[in-house]
One Martini backbone bead per residue (centre of mass of N, CA, C, O) as a GRO file, in nm:
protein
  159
    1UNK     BB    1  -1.739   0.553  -2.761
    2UNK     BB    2  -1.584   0.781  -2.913
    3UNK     BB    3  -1.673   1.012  -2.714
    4UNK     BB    4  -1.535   0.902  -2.476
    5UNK     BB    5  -1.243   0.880  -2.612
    6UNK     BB    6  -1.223   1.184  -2.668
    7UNK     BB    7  -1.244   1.248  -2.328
    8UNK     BB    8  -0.990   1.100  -2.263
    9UNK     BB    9  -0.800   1.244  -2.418
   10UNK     BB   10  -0.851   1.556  -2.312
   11UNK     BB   11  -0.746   1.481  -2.040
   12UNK     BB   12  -0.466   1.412  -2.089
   13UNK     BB   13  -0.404   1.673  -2.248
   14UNK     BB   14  -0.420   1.816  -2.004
   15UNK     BB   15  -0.464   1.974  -1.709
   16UNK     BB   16  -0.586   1.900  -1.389
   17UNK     BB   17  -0.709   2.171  -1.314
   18UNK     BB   18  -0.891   2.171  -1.596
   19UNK     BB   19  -1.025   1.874  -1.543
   20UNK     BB   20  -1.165   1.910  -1.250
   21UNK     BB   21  -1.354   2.137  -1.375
   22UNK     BB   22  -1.508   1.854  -1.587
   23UNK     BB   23  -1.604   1.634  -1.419
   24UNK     BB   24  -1.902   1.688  -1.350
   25UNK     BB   25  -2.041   1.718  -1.674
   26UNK     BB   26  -1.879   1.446  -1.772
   27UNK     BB   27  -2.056   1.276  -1.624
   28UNK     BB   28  -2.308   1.326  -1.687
   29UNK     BB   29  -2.342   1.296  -1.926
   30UNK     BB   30  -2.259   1.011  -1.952
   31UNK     BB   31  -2.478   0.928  -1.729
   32UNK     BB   32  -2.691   0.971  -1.934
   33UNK     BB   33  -2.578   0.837  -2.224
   34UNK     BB   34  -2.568   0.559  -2.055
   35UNK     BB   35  -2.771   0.480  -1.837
   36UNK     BB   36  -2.625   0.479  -1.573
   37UNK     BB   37  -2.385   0.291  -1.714
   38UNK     BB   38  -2.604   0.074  -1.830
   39UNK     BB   39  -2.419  -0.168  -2.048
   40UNK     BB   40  -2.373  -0.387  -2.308
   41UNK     BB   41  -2.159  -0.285  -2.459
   42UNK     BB   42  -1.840  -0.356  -2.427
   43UNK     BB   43  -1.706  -0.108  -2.519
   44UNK     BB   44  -1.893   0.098  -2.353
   45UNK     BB   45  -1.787   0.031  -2.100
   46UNK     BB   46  -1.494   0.033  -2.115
   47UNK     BB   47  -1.499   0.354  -2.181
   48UNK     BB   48  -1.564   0.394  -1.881
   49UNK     BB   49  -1.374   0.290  -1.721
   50UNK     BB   50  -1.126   0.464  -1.892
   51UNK     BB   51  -1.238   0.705  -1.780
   52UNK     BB   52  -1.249   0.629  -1.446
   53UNK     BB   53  -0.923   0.590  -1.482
   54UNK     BB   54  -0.840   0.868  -1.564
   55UNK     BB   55  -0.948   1.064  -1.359
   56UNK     BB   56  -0.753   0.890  -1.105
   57UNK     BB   57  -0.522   0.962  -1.246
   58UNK     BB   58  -0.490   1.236  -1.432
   59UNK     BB   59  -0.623   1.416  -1.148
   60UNK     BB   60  -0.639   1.302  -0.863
   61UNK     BB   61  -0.318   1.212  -0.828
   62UNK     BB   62  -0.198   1.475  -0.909
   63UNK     BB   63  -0.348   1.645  -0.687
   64UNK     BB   64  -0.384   1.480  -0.436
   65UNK     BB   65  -0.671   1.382  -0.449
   66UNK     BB   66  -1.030   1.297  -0.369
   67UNK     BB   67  -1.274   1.198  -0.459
   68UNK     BB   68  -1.610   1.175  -0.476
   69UNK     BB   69  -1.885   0.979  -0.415
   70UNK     BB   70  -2.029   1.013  -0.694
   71UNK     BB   71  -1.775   0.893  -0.876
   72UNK     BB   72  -1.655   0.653  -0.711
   73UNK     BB   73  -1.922   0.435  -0.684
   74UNK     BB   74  -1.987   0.394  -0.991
   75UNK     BB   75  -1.695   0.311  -1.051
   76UNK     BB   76  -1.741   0.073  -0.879
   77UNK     BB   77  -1.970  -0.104  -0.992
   78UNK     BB   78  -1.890  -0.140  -1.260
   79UNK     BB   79  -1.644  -0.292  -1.189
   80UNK     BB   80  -1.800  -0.526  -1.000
   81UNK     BB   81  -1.968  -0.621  -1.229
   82UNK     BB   82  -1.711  -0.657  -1.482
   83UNK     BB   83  -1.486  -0.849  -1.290
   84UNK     BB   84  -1.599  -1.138  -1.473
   85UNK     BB   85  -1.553  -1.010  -1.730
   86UNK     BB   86  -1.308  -1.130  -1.948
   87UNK     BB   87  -1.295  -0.856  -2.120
   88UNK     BB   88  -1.273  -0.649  -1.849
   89UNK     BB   89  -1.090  -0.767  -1.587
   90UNK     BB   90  -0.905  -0.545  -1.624
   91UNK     BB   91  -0.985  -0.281  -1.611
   92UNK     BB   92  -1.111  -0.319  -1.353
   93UNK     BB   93  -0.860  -0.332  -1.185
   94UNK     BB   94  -0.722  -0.097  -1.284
   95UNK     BB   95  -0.929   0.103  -1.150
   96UNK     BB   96  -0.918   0.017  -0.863
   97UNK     BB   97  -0.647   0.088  -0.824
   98UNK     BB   98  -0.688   0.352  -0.879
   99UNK     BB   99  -0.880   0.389  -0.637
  100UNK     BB  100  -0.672   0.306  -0.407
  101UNK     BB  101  -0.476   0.526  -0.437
  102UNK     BB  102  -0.686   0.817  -0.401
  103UNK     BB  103  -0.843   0.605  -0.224
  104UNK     BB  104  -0.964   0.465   0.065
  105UNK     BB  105  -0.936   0.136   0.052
  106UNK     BB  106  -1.198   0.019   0.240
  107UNK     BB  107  -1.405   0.148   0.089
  108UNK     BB  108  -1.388   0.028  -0.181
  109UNK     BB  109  -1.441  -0.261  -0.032
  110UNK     BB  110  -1.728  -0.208   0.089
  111UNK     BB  111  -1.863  -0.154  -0.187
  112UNK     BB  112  -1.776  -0.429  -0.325
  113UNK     BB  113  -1.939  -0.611  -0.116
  114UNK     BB  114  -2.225  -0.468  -0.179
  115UNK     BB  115  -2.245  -0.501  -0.493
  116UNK     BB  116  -2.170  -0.833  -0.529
  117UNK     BB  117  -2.445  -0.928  -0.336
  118UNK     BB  118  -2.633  -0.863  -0.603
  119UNK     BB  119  -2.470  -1.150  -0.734
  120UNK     BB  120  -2.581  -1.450  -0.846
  121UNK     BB  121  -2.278  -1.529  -0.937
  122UNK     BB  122  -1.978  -1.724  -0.861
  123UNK     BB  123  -1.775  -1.545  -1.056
  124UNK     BB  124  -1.791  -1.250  -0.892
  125UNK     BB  125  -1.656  -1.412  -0.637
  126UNK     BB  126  -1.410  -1.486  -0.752
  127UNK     BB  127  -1.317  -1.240  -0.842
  128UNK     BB  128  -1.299  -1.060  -0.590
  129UNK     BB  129  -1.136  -1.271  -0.440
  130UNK     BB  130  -0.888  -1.245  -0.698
  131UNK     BB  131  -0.859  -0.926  -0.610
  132UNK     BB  132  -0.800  -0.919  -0.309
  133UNK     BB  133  -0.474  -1.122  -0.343
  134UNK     BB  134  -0.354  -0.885  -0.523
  135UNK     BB  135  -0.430  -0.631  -0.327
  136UNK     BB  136  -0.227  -0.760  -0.096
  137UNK     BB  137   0.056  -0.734  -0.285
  138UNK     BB  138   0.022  -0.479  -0.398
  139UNK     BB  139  -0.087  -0.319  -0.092
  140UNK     BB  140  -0.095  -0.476   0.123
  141UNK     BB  141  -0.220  -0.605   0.451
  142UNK     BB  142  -0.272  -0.315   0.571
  143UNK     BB  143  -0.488  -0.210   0.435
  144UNK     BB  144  -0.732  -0.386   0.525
  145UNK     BB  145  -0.783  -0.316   0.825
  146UNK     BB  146  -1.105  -0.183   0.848
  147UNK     BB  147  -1.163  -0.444   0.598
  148UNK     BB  148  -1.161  -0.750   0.726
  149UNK     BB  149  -1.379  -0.784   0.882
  150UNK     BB  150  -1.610  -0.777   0.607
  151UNK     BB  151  -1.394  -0.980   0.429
  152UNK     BB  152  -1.506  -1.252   0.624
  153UNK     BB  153  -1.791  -1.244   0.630
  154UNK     BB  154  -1.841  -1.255   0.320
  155UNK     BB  155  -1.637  -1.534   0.300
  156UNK     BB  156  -1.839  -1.699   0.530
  157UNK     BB  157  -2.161  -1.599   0.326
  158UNK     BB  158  -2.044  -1.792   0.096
  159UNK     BB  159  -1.952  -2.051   0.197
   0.00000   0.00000   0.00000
């Protein structure tokens, strides 16, 4: 956790052009040391998290350019995952919101939608359901145009 959090000060103490060339090291490292992200440690959990959205502000952002499905694949799962756990589903929220900033929002909604699907706690369900509301919100219904359709059989197959 403490490394994780250095490696999070690093990115942000640098230049965006700087930090995006050790993001695929970074990742690497960070996701063998951590059994490829699936930690029950709430702390280690948060911390990659707060990685993954440090990445998608302070790099991905800043150079207005979209990360890789390497990158961006790994932290829907993980925030789709952590997204109805009550100490995590801030972090989770705002990981993902900041991946529909650099990325298009449509991938992220059937990312959550594939990843959810997976998940068989109805609180999980309830939890994407209850981002999904948000991010009509946050980002106008019109984001959600490509991913509708998607959003509407997956929620007409939990009902």
């Amino acid at each position: 956790m403490g490394a994780i959090n250095q490696l999070i000060g690093y990115i942000q103490e640098n230049n965006a052009h700087a930090s995006l060339q050790i993001v695929p090291s970074i990742f690497v490292l960070v996701k063998e040391c951590t059994s490829s992200f699936k930690e029950s440690n709430f702390n280690v959990s948060k911390s990659i998290i707060v990685l993954f959205n440090t990445w998608f502000v302070d790099v991905f952002a800043k150079l207005t350019r979209a990360p890789e499905s390497y990158l961006y694949t790994p932290a829907v799962k993980i925030c789709t995952e952590k997204l109805f756990d009550r100490k995590l589903s801030e972090a989770s929220i705002l990981c993902l919101n900041s991946l529909c900033i650099v990325k298009d929002p449509p991938r992220v909604i059937s990312l959550t939608i594939k990843y959810v699907s997976d998940i068989k706690s109805p609180l999980a369900h309830e939890a994407l359901l209850s981002w999904f509301k948000t991010f009509c919100i946050d980002f106008g219904a019109s984001s959600l145009s490509e991913s509708l359709q998607d959003i509407l059989a997956w929620i007409l197959s939990v009902s």
